[in-house]
C-alpha positions as CSV (number, residue, x, y, z in Angstrom):
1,X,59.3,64.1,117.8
2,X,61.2,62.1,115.0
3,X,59.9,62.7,111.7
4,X,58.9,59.3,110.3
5,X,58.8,58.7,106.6
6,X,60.9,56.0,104.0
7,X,64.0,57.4,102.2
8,X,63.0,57.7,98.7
9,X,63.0,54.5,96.0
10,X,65.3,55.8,94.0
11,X,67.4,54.1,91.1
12,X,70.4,55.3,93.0
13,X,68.9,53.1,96.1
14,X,68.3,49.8,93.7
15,X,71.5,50.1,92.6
16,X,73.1,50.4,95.9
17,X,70.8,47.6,97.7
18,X,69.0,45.4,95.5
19,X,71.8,43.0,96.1
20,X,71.5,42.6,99.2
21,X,71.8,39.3,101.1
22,X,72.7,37.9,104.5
23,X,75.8,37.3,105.1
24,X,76.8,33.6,106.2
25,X,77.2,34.5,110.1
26,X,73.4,36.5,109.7
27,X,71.5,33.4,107.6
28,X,72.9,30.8,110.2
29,X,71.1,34.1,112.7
30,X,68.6,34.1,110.3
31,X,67.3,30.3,110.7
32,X,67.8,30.3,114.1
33,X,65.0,33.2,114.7
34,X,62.9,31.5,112.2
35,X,63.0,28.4,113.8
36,X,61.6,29.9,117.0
37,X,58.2,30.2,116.0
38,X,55.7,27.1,115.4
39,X,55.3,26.0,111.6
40,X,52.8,28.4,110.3
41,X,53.7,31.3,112.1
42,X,57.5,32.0,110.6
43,X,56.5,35.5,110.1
44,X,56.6,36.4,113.7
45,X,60.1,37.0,113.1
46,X,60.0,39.9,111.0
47,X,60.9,41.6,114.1
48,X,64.2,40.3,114.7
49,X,64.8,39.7,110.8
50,X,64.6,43.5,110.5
51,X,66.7,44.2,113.9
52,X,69.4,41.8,111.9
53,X,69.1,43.5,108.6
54,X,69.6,47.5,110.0
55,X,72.6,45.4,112.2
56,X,74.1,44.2,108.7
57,X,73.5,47.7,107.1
58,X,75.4,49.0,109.9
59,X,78.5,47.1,109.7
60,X,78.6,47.7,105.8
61,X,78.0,51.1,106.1
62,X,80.2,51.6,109.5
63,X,77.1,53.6,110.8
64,X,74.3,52.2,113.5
65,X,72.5,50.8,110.3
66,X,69.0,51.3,108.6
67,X,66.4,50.4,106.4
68,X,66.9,50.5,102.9
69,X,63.4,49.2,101.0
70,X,65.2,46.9,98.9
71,X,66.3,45.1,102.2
72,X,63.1,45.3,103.3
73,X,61.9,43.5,100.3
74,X,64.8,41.0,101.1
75,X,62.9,40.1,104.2
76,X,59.6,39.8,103.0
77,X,60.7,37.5,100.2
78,X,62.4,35.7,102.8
79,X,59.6,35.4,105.1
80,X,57.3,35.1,102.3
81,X,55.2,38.0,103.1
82,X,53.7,41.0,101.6
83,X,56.6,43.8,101.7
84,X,53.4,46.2,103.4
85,X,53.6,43.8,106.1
86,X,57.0,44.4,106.4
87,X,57.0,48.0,105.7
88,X,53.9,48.4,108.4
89,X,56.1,46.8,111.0
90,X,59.6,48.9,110.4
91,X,57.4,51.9,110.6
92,X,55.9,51.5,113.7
93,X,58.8,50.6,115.8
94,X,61.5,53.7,116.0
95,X,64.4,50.9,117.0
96,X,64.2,50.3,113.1
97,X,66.0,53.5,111.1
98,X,64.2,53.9,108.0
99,X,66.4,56.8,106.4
100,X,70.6,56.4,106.6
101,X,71.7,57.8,109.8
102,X,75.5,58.5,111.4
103,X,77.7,56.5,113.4
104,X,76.7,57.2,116.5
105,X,72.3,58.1,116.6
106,X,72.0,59.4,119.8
107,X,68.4,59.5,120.7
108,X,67.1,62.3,123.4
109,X,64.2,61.8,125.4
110,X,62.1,64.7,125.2
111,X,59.0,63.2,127.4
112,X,57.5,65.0,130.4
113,X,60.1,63.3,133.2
114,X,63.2,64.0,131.2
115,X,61.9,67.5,130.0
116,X,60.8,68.5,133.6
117,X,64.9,66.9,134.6
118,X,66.6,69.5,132.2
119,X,66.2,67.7,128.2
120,X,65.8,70.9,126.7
121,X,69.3,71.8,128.1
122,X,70.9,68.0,126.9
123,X,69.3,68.9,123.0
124,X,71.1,72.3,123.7
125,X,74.1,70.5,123.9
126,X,73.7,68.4,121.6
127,X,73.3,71.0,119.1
128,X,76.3,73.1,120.5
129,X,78.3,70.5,119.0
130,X,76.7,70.7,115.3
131,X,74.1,67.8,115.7
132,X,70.1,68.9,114.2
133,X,67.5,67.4,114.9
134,X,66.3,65.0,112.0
135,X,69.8,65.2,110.7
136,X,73.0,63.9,110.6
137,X,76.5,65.6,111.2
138,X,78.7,66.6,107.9
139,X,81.6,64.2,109.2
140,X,78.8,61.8,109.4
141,X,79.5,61.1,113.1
142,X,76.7,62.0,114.7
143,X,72.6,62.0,114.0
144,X,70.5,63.7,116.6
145,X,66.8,62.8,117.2
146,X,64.2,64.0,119.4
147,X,61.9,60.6,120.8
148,X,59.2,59.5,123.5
149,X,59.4,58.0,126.6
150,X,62.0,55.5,126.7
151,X,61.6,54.2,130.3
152,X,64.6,55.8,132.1
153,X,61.9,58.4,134.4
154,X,63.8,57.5,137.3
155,X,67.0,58.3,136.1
156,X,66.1,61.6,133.9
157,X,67.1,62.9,131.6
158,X,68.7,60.3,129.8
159,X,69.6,59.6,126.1
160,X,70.1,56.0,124.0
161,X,73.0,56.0,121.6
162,X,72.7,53.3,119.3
163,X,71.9,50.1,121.2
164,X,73.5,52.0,125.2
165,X,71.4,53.8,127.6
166,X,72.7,57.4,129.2
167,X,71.1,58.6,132.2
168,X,71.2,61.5,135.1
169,X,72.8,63.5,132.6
170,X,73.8,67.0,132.4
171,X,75.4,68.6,129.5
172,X,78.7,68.2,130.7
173,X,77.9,64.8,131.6
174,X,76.7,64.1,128.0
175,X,79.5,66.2,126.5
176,X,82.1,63.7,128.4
177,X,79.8,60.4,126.8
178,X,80.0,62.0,123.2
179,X,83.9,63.2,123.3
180,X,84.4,59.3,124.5
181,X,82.6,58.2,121.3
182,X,84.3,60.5,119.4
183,X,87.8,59.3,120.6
184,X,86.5,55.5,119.9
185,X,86.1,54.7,123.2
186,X,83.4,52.9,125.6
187,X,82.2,55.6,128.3
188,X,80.4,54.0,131.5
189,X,76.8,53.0,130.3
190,X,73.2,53.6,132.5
191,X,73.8,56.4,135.3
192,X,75.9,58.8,135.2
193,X,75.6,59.8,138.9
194,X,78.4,59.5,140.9
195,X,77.6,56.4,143.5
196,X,74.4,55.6,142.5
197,X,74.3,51.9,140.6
198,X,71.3,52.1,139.0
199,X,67.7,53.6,139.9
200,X,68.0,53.6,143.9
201,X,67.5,57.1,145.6
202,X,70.6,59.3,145.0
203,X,72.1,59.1,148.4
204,X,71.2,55.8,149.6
205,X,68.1,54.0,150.0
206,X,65.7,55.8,152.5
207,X,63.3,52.7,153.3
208,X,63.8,48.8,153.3
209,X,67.2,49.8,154.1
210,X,67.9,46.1,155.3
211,X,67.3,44.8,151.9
212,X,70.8,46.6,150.4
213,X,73.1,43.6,151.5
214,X,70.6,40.7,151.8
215,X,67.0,39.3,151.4
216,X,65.3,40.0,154.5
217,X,61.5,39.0,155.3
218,X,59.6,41.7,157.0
219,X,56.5,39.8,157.5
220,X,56.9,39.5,160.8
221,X,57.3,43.4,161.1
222,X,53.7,43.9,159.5
């Protein structure tokens, strides 16, 4: 699994990010999440604060964005919390990136379903290519890592880069998502199986068969 751990405070770091600020489209973003929660409780929103933040990052850095601690400070101070607060809460949740990561983070499942539906053969792939895992690319393209279940069992193996789900994959499958990304296009989110929409049994539905078109009430069948 992902190796956890802050990218070190360095003076390179405080010079890079100490500035940091929202910009007038995030605080307008910013207010709006705040205002959410009943008076008292305006730190609930750390959550999406942060999301906002790494989103920021991102778009200055023209990568999927992470946390430097300097803007994690920023949000604490905004929130007027302790920064551990903050810090606890970035570190828990592996949506937040708390080291600088590539363009495109693609994310591999590595759980029993997905493992047991062919993952080692999708990291295989990905590493084919140049990605490591815990690293990112030299072009800065790509950064590969390894995570827990991400709720796609159904549709194994499957892979999230940056905020789009991949699933049914094989390694030509994923090859075909990452050379779309690569060329600055938008390959076909969710499934990658031919005819199948989204979790259904590959090949059609085997029972409730009747449901497929409409609503139908089998009650009266029980």
């Amino acid at each position: 699994m992902a190796d956890r751990h802050l990218e070190p405070d360095t003076p390179e770091l405080r010079a890079r990010w100490s500035g940091f600020a929202w910009t007038k489209e995030n605080a307008a973003k910013a207010a709006e999440y705040v205002a959410r929660y009943p008076e008292g409780r305006q730190r609930s929103a750390v959550m999406p604060l942060l999301d906002l933040a790494q989103r920021q990052v991102g778009a200055e850095t023209s990568t999927q964005g992470w946390l430097p601690l300097p803007v994690m400070e920023y949000v604490a101070k905004y929130l007027d919390m302790p920064v551990i607060r903050v810090v606890e809460v970035a570190t828990f949740y592996f949506m937040y990136n708390l080291v600088p990561v590539g363009k495109f983070h693609v994310q591999v499942c590595g759980t029993t379903p997905c493992m047991l539906r062919g993952s080692d053969a999708i990291m295989a792939a990905c590493k084919k290519r140049g990605m490591a895992k815990g690293h990112t690319t030299e072009d800065g393209l790509w950064t590969l890592t390894e995570v827990e279940c991400m709720g796609n069992c159904a549709s194994a193996p499957m892979v999230q880069i940056n905020d789009d789900n991949y699933e049914d994959l094989t390694p030509e499958r994923l090859d075909a998502v990452l050379d779309a990304l690569a060329a600055g296009k938008a390959p076909k989110t969710g499934t990658q199986e031919p005819g199948r929409h989204t979790v259904e049994p590959v090949g059609g539905p085997t029972t409730l068969k009747e449901m497929v078109e409409a609503n139908h009430d089998y009650r009266k069948e029980w």
